[in-house]
C-alpha positions as CSV (number, residue, x, y, z in Angstrom):
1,X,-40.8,-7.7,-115.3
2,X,-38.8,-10.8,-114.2
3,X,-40.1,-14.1,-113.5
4,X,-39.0,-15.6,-110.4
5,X,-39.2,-18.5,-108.1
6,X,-39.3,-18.6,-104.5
7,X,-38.8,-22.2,-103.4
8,X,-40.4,-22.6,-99.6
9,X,-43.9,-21.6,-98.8
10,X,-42.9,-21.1,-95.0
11,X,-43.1,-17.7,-93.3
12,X,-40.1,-15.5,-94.5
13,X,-40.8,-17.5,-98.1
14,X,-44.4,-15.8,-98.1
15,X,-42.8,-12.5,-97.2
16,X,-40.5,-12.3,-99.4
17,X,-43.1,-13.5,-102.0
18,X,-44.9,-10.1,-101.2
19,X,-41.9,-8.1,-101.9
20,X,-40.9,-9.1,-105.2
21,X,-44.8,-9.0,-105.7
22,X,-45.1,-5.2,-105.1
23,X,-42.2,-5.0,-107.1
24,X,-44.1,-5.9,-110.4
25,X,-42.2,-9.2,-110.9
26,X,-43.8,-12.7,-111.2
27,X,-43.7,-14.9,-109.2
28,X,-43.9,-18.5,-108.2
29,X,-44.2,-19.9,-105.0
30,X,-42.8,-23.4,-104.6
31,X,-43.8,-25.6,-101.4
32,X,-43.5,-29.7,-101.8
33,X,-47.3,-29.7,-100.1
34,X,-50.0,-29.6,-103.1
35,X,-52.6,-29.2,-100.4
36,X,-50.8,-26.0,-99.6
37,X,-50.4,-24.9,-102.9
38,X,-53.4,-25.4,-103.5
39,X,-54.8,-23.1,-100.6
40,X,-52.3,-20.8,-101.4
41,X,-54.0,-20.2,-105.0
42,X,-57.9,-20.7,-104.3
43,X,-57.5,-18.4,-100.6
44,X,-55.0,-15.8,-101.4
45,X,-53.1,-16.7,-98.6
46,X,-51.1,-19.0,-96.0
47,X,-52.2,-18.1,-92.8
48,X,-50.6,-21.2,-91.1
49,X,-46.9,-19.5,-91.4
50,X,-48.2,-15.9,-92.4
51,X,-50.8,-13.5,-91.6
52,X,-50.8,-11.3,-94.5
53,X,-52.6,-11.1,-98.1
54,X,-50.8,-12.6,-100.8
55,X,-50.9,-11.0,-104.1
56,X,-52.6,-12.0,-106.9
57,X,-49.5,-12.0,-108.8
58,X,-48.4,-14.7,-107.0
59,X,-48.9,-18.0,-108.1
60,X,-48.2,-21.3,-105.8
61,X,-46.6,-25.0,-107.5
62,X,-45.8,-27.9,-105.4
63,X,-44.0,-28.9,-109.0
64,X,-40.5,-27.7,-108.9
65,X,-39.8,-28.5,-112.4
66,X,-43.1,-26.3,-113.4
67,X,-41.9,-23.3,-110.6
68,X,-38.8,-22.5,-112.3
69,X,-39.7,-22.8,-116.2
70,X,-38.1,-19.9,-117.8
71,X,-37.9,-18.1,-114.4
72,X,-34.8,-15.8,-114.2
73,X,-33.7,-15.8,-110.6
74,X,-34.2,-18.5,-107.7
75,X,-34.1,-17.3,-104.2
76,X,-33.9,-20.5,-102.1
77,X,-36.1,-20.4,-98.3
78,X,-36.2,-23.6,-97.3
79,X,-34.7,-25.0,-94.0
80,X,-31.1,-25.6,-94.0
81,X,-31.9,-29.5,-93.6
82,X,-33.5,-29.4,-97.0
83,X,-31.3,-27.2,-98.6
84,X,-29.2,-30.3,-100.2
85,X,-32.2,-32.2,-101.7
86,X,-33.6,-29.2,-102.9
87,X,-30.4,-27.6,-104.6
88,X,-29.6,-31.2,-105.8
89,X,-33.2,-31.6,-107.6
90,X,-32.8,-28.1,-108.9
91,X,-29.8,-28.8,-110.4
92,X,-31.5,-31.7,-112.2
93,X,-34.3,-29.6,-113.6
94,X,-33.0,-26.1,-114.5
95,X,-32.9,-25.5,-118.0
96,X,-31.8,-21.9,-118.5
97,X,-29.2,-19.7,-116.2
98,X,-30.1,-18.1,-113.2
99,X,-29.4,-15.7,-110.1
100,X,-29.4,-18.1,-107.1
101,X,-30.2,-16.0,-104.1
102,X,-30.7,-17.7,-100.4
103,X,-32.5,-16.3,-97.7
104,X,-31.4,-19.2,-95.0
105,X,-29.7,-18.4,-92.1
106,X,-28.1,-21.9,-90.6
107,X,-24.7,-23.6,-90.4
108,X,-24.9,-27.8,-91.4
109,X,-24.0,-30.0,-88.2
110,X,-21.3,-32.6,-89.5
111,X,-19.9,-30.7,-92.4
112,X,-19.8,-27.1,-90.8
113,X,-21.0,-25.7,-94.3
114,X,-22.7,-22.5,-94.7
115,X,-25.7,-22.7,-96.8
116,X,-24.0,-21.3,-99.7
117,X,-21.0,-23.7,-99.5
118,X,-23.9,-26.4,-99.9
119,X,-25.3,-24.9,-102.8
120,X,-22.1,-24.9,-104.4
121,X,-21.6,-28.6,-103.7
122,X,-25.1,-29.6,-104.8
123,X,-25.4,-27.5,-108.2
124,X,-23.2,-28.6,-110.9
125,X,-23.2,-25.5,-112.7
126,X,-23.1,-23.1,-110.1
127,X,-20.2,-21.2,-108.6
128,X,-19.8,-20.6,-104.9
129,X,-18.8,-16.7,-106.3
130,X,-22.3,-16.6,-107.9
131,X,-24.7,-17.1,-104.6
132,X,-26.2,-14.6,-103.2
133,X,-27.0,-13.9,-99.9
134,X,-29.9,-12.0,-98.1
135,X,-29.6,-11.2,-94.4
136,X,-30.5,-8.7,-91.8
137,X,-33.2,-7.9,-88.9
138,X,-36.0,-9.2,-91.1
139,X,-40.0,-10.4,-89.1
140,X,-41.8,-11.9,-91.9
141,X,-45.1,-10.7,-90.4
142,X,-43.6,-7.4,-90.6
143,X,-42.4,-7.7,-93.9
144,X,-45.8,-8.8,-95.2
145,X,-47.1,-5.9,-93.4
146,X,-45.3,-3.7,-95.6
147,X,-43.5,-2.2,-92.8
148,X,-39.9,-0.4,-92.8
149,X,-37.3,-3.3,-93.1
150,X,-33.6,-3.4,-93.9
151,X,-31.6,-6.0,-94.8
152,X,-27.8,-6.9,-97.0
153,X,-27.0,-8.8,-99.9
154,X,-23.4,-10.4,-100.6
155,X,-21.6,-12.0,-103.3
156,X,-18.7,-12.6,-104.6
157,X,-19.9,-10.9,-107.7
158,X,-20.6,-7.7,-106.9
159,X,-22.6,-7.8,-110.4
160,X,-25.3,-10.7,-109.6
161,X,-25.3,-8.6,-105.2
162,X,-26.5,-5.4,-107.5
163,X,-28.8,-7.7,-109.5
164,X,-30.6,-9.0,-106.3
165,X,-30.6,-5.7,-104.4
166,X,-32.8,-4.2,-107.4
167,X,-34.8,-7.3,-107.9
168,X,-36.0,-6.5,-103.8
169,X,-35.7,-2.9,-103.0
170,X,-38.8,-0.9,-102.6
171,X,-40.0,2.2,-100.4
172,X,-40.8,-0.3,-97.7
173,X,-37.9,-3.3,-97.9
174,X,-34.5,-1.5,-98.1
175,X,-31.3,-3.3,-99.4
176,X,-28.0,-2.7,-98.7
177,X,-25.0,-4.4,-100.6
178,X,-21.8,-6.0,-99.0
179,X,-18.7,-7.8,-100.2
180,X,-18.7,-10.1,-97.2
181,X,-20.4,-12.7,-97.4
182,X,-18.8,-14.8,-94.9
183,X,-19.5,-12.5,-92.5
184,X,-23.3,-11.8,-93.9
185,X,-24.3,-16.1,-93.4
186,X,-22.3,-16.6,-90.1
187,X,-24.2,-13.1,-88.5
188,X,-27.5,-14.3,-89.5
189,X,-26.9,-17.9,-88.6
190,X,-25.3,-17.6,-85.4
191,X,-27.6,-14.8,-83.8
192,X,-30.4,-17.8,-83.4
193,X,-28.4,-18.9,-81.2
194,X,-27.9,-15.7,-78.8
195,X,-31.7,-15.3,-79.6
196,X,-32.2,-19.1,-77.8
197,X,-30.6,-17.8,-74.9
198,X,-32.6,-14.4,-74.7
199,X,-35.8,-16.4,-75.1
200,X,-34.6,-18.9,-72.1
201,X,-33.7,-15.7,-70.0
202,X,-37.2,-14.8,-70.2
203,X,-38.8,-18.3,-69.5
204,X,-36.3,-18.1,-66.1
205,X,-38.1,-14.6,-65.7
206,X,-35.2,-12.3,-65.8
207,X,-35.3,-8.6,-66.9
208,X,-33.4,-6.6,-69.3
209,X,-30.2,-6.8,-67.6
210,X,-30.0,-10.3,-68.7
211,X,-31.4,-9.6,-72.0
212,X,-28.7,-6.7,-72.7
213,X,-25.7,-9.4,-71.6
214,X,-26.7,-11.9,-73.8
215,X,-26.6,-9.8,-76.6
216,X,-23.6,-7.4,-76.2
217,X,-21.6,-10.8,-74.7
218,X,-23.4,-13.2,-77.7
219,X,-21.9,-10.4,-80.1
220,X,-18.3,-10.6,-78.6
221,X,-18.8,-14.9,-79.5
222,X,-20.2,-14.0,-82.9
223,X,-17.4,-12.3,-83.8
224,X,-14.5,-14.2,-82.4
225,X,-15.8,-16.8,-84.3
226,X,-16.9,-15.3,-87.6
227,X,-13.6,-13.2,-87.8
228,X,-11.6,-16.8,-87.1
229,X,-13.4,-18.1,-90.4
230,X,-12.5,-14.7,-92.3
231,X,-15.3,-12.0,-91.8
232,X,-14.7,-8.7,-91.2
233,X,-15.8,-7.8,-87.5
234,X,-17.3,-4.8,-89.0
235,X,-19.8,-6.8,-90.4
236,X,-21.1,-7.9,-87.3
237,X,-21.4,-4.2,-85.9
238,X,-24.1,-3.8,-88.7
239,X,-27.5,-5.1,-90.0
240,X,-26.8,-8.6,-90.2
241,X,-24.8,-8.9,-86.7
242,X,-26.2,-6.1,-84.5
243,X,-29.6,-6.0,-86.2
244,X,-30.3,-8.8,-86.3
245,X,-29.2,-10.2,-82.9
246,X,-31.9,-7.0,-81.7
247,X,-34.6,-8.2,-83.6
248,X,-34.7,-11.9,-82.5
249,X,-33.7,-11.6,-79.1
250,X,-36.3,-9.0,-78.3
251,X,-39.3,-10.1,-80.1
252,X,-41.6,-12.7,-79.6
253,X,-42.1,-13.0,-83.3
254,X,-38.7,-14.8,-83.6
255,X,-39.4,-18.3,-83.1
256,X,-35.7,-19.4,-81.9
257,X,-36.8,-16.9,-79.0
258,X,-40.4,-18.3,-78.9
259,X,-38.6,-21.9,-78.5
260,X,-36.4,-20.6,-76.1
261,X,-38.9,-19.1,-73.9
262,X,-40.3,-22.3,-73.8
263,X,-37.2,-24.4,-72.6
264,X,-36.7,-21.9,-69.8
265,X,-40.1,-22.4,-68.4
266,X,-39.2,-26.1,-68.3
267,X,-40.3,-27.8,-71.3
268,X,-38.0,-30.0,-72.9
269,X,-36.6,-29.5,-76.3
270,X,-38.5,-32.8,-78.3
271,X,-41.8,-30.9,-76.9
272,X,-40.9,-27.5,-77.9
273,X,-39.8,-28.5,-81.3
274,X,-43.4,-30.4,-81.7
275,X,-45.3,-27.3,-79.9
276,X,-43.7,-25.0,-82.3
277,X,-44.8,-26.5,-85.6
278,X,-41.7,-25.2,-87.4
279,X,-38.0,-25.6,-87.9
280,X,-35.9,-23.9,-85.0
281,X,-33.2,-23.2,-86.8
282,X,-31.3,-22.1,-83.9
283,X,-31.0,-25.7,-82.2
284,X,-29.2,-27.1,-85.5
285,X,-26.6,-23.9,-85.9
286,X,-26.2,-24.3,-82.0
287,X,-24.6,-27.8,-82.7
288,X,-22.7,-26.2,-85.7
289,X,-21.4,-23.4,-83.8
290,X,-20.3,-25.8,-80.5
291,X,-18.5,-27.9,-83.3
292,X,-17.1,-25.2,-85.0
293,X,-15.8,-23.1,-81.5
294,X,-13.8,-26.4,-80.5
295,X,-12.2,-27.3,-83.6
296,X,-10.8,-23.9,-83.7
297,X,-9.8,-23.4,-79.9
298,X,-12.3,-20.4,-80.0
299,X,-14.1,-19.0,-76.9
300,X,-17.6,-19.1,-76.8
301,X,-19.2,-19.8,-73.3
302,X,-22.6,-18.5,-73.8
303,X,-23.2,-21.3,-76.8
304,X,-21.5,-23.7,-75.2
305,X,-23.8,-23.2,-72.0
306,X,-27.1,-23.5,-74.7
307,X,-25.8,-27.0,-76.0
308,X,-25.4,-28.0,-72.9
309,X,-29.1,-26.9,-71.9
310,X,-30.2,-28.7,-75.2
311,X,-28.4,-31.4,-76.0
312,X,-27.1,-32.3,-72.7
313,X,-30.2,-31.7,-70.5
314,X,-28.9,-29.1,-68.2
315,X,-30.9,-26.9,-66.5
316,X,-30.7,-23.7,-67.6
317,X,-30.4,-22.0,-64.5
318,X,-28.1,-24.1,-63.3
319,X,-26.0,-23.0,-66.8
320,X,-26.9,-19.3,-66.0
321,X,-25.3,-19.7,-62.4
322,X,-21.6,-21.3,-64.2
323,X,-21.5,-18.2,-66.8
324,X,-22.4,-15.6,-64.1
325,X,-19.6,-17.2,-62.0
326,X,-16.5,-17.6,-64.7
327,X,-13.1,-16.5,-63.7
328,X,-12.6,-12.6,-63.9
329,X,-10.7,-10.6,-67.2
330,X,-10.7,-7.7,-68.7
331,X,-14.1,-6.7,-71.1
332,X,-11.7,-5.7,-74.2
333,X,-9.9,-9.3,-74.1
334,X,-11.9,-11.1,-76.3
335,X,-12.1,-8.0,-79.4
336,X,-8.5,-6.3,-78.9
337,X,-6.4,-9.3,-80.0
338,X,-9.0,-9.3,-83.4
339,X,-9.1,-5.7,-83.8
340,X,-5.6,-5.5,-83.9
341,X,-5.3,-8.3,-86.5
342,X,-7.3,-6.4,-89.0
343,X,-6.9,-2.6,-88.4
């Protein structure tokens, strides 16, 4: 079977580790901790991220160079902070071609990149067209629980999408294929943010009213945006807009809505992030997102209410009271002029 590396030990890393796992295929773990690694091996598992056995099959290296000797795919799951020094050190060390899949969902403050614009910057000999992507309503307990999960792959080249979607699919971890993978990053990237706000909503103590707005109205700014940068608003009606936007703003296994929980019972963001123990990711893609909606004159009040709550040190009632009491219009306004630019 193939030999593959999974570089970052985290939660959806370990998960993901136990698919390809149960899937016959080799595989090697990659975290920069050796003290982790080393648990990893001896313990047979990594119960600070993960509750879940970890096959035997899989073996854990803080060495990068030694976790992707003669390994014939990569799938990258480290934060999107660390996606540069990793891809640039990996680009250094490979030796022999290989399928570079990601599994990160973030957008880079500054640059506006999507992760696999990043790659494509860091890695010499790797195309943009050749990245994969893997997206879609995904719990990493739940995955390493073996329980029903579906979620897309993209590329460019549909050839190394059909690669990946064999190299994961099982009876329990279904994959779908999709050409757009514009569409597939921004979905999965952007619905942290709606998930923030669904987790604040709670920590204010509101009901499922709230919760229902913030998604169906977070969905109408995911896709004025995503469709602005070229994505199919079709994309975002299916596993990796709608699906996933479900399964982070309703769960308190997502940790963007843990964090947000958090901030709407008071606490402020530096203490969440500490409290939490691992990367948000949905604090950096909010600054992304706030960057990206005003260089491009797009519409999105419920993100720009969350940056303001996080980075300017509103209160978030005090945002929930200006959104509830924005000037009137029409429900279709914000699809219709979209809709009709595409169909």
């Amino acid at each position: 079977m193939t030999k593959v590396a999974v570089l970052g030990a985290g939660s959806w890393g370990t998960a993901l580790s136990i698919v390809l796992a149960d899937n016959g295929h080799h595989v090697r773990l990659w975290t920069h901790r050796r003290e982790q690694a080393e648990a990893i091996n001896q313990t047979h598992d990594n119960t600070q991220y993960l509750d879940a056995d970890i096959p035997e099959q899989i073996k854990a290296f803080y060495s990068l160079e030694k976790a992707i000797e003669d390994v014939s795919a990569v799938i990258i799951v480290v934060p999107t902070k660390a996606i540069r020094d990793v891809c640039s050190e990996l680009d250094k060390l490979l030796r022999q071609p290989v399928t570079i899949v990601h599994a990160t969902k973030g957008i880079e403050p500054g640059t506006l990149k999507r992760v696999s614009q990043m790659i494509d910057e860091e890695m010499t000999d790797y195309n943009y067209e050749d990245v994969v992507v893997l997206s879609g309503p995904s719990h990493a307990e739940e995955v390493g629980k073996r329980q029903p999960t579906t979620v897309t792959v993209s590329s460019i080249n549909s050839e190394k999408a059909a690669f990946a979607q064999d190299l994961f699919i099982n009876e329990s971890f279904r994959v779908y294929t999709s050409n757009d993978m514009v569409g597939i990053e921004l979905g999965g990237a952007l619905k942290n943010i709606i998930a923030l706000g669904a987790g604040i909503s709670n920590g204010l103590g509101y009901g499922d009213n709230a919760k229902a707005a913030l998604i169906t109205r977070g969905l109408a700014e995911i896709a004025r945006l995503g469709v602005s940068l070229g994505a199919s608003p079709l994309t975002f009606l299916g596993l990796p807009g709608v699906g996933d936007l479900i399964v982070t703003c309703t769960s308190p296994h997502s940790r963007n809505w843990r964090a947000g929980n958090l901030l709407g019972k008071g606490q402020k963001l530096d203490e969440v992030l500490e409290q939490m123990g691992m990367v948000v990711e949905g604090v950096r893609t909010t600054k992304a997102a706030y960057q990206l909606a005003r260089d491009r004159q797009i519409e999105m009040p419920i993100t720009e209410g969350l940056y303001a709550i996080l980075f300017d040190d509103k209160k978030p009632k005090d945002v929930v009271e200006q959104l509830m009491n924005r000037n009137k219009r029409d429900e279709m306004d914000d699809i219709t002029p979209f809709l009709n630019e595409h169909y």
